[in-house]
FIDRENDO-524449 format. One line per 2 residues: number of its first residue (from 1); their letters; for each residue x, y, z of N, C-alpha, C. Coordinates in steps of 0.1 Angstrom, whole numbers. Example, Ala and Ser with C-alpha at 12.3 -4.5 7.8 and 13.67 -1.06 7.14 Angstrom:
2
1> as> 132,-57,78,123,-45,78,132,-33,78 ~ 128,-22,71,137,-11,71,129,0,79
This chain:
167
1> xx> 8,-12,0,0,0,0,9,12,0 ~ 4,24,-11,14,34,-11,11,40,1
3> xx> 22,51,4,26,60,17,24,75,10 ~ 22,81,19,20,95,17,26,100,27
5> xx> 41,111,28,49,114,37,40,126,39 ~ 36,134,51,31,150,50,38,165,47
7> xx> 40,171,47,47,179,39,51,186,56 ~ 58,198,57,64,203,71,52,208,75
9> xx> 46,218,70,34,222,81,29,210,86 ~ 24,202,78,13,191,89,21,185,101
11> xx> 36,179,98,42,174,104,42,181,119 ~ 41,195,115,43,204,134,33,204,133
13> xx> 17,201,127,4,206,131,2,222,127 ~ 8,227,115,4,240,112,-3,245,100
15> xx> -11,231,98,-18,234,85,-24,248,82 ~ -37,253,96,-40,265,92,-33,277,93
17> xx> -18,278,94,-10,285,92,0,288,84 ~ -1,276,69,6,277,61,10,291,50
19> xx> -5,300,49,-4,312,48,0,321,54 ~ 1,321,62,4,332,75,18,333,72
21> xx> 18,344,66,32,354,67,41,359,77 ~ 32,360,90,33,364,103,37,352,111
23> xx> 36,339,107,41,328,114,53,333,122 ~ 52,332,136,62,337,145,71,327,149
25> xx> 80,328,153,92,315,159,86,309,168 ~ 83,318,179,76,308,187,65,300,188
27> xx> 55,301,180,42,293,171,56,282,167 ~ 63,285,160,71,270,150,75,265,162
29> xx> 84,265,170,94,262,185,84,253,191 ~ 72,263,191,61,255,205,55,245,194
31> xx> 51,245,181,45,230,176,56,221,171 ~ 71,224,176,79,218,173,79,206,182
33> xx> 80,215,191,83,203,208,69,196,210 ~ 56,202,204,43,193,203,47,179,194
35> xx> 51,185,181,52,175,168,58,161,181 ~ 71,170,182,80,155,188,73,145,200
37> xx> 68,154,212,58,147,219,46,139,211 ~ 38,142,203,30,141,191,35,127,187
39> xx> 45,127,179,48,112,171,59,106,177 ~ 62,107,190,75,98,196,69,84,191
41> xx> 79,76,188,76,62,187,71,53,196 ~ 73,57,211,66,46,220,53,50,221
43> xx> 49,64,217,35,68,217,27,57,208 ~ 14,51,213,8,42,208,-6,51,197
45> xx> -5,60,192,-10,67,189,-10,59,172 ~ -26,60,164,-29,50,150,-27,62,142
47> xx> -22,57,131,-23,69,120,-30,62,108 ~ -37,73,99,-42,69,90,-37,57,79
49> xx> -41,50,73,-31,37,63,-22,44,52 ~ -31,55,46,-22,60,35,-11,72,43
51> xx> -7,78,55,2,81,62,10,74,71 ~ 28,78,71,32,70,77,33,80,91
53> xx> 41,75,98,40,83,117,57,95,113 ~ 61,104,110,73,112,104,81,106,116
55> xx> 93,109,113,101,104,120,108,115,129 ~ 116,118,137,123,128,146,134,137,136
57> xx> 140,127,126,145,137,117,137,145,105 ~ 126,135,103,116,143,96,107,162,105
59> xx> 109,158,114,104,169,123,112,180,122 ~ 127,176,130,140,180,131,137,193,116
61> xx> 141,187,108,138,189,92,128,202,89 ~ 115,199,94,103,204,95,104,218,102
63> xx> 112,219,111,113,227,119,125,235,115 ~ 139,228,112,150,241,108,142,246,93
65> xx> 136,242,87,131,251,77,120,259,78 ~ 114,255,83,96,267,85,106,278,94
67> xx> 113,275,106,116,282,115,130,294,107 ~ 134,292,95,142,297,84,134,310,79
69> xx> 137,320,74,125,328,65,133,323,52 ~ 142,326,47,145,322,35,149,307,30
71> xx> 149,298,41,146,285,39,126,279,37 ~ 119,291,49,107,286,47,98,292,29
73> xx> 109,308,30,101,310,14,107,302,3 ~ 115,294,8,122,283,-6,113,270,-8
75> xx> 108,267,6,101,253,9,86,258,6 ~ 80,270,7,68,279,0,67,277,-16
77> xx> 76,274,-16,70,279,-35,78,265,-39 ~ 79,255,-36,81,244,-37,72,237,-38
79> xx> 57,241,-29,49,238,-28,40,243,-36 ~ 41,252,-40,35,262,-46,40,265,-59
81> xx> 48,261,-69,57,263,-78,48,278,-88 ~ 36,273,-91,29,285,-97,14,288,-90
83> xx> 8,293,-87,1,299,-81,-8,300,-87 ~ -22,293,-85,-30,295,-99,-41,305,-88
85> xx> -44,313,-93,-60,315,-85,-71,312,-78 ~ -74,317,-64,-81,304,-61,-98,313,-67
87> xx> -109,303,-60,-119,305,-70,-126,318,-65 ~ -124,322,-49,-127,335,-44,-127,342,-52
89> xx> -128,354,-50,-124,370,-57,-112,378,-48 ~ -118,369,-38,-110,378,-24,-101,370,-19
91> xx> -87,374,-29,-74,368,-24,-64,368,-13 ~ -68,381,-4,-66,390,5,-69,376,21
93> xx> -80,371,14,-86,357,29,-76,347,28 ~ -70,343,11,-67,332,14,-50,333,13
95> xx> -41,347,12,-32,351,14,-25,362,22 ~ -18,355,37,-14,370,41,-1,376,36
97> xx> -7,390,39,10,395,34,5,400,17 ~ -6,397,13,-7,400,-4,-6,413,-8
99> xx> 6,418,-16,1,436,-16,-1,434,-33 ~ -10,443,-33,-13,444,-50,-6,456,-56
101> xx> 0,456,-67,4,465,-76,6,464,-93 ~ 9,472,-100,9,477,-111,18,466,-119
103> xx> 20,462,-126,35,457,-130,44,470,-141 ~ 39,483,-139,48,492,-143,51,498,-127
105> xx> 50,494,-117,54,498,-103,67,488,-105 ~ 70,479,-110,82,470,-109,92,475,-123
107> xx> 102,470,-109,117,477,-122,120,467,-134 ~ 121,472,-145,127,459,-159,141,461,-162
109> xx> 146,449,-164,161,448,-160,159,444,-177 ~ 165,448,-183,164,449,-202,175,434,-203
111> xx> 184,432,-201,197,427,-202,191,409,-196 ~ 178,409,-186,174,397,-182,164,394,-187
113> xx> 156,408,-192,139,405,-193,128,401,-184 ~ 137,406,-171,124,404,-161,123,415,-156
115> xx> 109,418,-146,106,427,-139,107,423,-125 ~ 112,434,-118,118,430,-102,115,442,-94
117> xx> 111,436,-77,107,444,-71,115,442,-59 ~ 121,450,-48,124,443,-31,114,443,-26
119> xx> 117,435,-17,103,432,-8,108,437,11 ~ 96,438,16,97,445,30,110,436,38
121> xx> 114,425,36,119,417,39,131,422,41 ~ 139,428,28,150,433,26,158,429,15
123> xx> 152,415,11,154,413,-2,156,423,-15 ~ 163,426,-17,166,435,-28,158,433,-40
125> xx> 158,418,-44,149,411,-56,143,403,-52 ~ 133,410,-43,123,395,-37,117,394,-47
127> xx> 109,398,-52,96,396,-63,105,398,-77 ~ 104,384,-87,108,384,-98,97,380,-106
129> xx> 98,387,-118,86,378,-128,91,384,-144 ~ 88,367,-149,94,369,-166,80,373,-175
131> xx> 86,376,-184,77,372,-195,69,363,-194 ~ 74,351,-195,69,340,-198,58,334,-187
133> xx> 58,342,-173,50,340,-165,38,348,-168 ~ 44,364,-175,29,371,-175,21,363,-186
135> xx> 24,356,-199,21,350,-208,12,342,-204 ~ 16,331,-197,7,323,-187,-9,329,-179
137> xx> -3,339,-176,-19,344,-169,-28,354,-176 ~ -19,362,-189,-23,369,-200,-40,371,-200
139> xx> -50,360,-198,-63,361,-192,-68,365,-187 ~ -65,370,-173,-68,369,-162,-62,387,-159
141> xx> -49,389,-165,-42,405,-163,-36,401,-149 ~ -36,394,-144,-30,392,-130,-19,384,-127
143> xx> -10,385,-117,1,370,-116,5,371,-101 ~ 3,366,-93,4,359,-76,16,357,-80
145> xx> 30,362,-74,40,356,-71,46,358,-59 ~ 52,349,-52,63,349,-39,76,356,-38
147> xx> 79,364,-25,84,368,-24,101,355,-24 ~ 113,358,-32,127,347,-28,132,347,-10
149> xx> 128,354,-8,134,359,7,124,357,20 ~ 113,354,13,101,356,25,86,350,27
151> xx> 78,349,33,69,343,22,56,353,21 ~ 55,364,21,47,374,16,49,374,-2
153> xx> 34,377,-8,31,377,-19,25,391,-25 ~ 29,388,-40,24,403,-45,14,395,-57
155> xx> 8,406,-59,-1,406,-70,3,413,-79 ~ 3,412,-92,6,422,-106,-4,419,-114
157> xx> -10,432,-117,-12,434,-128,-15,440,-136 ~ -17,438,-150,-13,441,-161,-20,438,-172
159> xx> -19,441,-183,-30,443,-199,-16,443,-206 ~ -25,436,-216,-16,433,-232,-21,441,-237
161> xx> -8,448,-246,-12,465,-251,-14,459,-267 ~ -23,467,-273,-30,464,-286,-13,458,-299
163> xx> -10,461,-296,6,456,-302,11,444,-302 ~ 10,438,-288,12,424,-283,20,426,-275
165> xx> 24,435,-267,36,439,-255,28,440,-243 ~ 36,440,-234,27,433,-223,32,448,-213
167> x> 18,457,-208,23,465,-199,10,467,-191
């Protein structure tokens, strides 16, 4: 029977705080030392069939990266590689941290072809986005992306100008 490992939030119990931008050290610290009490091995505690019980380095693991910001915004968009829309209108509920702007509010680096923003973090180039991303959502005039450094998200957006250039 196949296994399904849980990804790090569930592992500390932080599902409904997987959004949360504001996730504080001590929230990760305190469901860290829960997690480990939680799945010790002598604990006689049943887990579902298609999950297995994570192990202490799986936790261990769970914890030096959430408890990371630029480890946890690496392990964010890992999860998350593209961001599709959810079916709300009101992206604001199901993302904290979301700030919306222009994509002529973002700098274009000619020589890369992308548009780049820093983010509050301190990231110089938190927010990156190609072409080829705005292409993708071209639709919609919008594009959710993650911050490299943090896990706050921006919104862009933007209209295809009668030419076929994207501003």
């Amino acid at each position: 029977m196949p296994t399904h490992q849980p990804d790090h939030y569930t592992i500390l119990g932080l599902d409904d705080q997987r959004a949360n931008a504001a996730l504080g050290a001590q929230t990760i610290k305190h469901a860290y030392k829960k997690a480990l009490l939680r799945h010790h091995p002598d604990k006689a505690v049943e887990f579902p069939a298609k999950t297995t019980r994570p192990s202490i380095d799986d936790i261990a693991l769970a914890y030096k990266t959430l408890s990371d910001p630029v480890l946890r915004a690496a392990y964010d968009r890992t999860l998350n590689p593209t961001f599709t829309r959810p079916a709300q209108s009101d992206n604001k509920a199901t993302l904290t941290g979301l700030e919306e702007v222009d994509l002529d509010d973002l700098d274009f680096d000619v020589d890369r072809g992308v548009w780049s923003r820093s983010c509050r973090c301190g990231q110089r180039r938190g927010f990156v986005v190609a072409e080829a991303e705005l292409e993708k959502h071209v639709e919609l005039g919008e594009l959710v992306t993650g911050c490299r450094g943090c896990s706050l998200w921006l919104k862009v957006l933007f209209a295809v100008q009668t030419d076929g250039s994207v501003g």
